[in-house]
C-alpha positions, 0 to 999 in steps of 0.5 A, a space after each residue: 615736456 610741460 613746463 615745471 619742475 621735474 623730478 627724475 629717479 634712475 638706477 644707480 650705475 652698477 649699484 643697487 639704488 635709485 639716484 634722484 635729480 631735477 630738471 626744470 623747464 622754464 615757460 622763458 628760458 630767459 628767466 634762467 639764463 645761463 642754468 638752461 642747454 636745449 636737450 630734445 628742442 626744448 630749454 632745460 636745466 638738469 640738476 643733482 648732486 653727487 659723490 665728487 671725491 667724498 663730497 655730496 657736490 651739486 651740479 649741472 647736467 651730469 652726462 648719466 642724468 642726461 641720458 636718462 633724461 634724454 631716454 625719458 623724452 624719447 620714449 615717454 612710456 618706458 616703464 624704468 623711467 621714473 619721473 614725477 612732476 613737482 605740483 605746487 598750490 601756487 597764486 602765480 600769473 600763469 608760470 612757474 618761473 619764478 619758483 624755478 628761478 628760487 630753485 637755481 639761487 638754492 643751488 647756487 647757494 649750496 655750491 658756496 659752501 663746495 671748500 669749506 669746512 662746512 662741506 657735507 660728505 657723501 656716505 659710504 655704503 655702509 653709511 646710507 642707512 644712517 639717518 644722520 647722512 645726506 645723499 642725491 635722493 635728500 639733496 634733491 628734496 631738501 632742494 625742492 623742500 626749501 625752495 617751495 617754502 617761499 611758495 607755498 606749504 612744503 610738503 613733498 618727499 617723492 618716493 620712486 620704486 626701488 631703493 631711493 634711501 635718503 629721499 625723506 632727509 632734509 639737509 639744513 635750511 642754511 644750505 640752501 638759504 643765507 
């Protein structure tokens, strides 16, 4: 895998819909110490968010994201595998890393808000539709959303084959940045 940020979308275990997540390969691991597993030889970080008792919680390498990712790695042309890599119109010497690096504080900056009364609830099924809810698909844009802002003009919502609903929701900046 090249180095960057990825974008994966899988089908949700035994549900319609699809699930989006991240994975970012640094060019120095270092950079992103202790965010970074080997997965297939090379340093990766997995990162998504999901329903953990009715909240949408952020988290590193969920085991189903691993799979899939793993899947992807191992068979490059499987067609359910979705995947698309984050192109930034960047003045950066020769790495990504950087921007990476902003990706990881976004998210630790959205897990300080995991206990509080701020705390964003995941939708019920009956509430993806609503244009006011948050799930995966948004977590994972507004992530790349924010965090491409520093960087350059943010312009991205990836929209994958299938029922990826909430993909064009931003959640608020102070989510994401103090």
């Amino acid at each position: 895998m090249d180095h960057g940020a990825y974008v994966f979308c899988r089908p949700v275990d035994g549900l319609v819909g699809q699930h989006q997540f991240l994975v970012l390969a640094p060019s120095n691991p270092t950079l992103l110490a202790g965010f970074t597993r080997p997965i297939a030889g090379q340093a990766l970080c997995v990162i998504g968010a999901y329903n953990i008792a009715g909240f949408l919680r952020a988290s590193l390498f969920a085991p189903s994201d691993v799979s899939f990712l793993t899947r992807k790695l191992a068979t490059p042309g499987d067609p359910e595998v979705q995947t698309s890599k984050v192109e930034l119109q960047i003045c950066l010497p020769g790495s990504e890393d950087p921007f990476l690096q902003c990706i990881t504080r976004c998210y630790a900056q959205y897990r300080s808000f995991e206990g509080s009364g701020s705390e964003l609830r995941y939708p019920d099924i009956t509430e993806q539709l609503d244009g006011s809810r948050f799930n995966s698909n948004s977590w994972a844009q507004s992530l790349l959303y924010w965090s491409q802002r520093l960087f350059a003009p943010a312009k991205n919502t990836m929209d994958f084959n299938g029922l990826d609903i909430g993909n064009d929701r931003r959640i608020p900046q102070r989510y994401f940045f103090p």
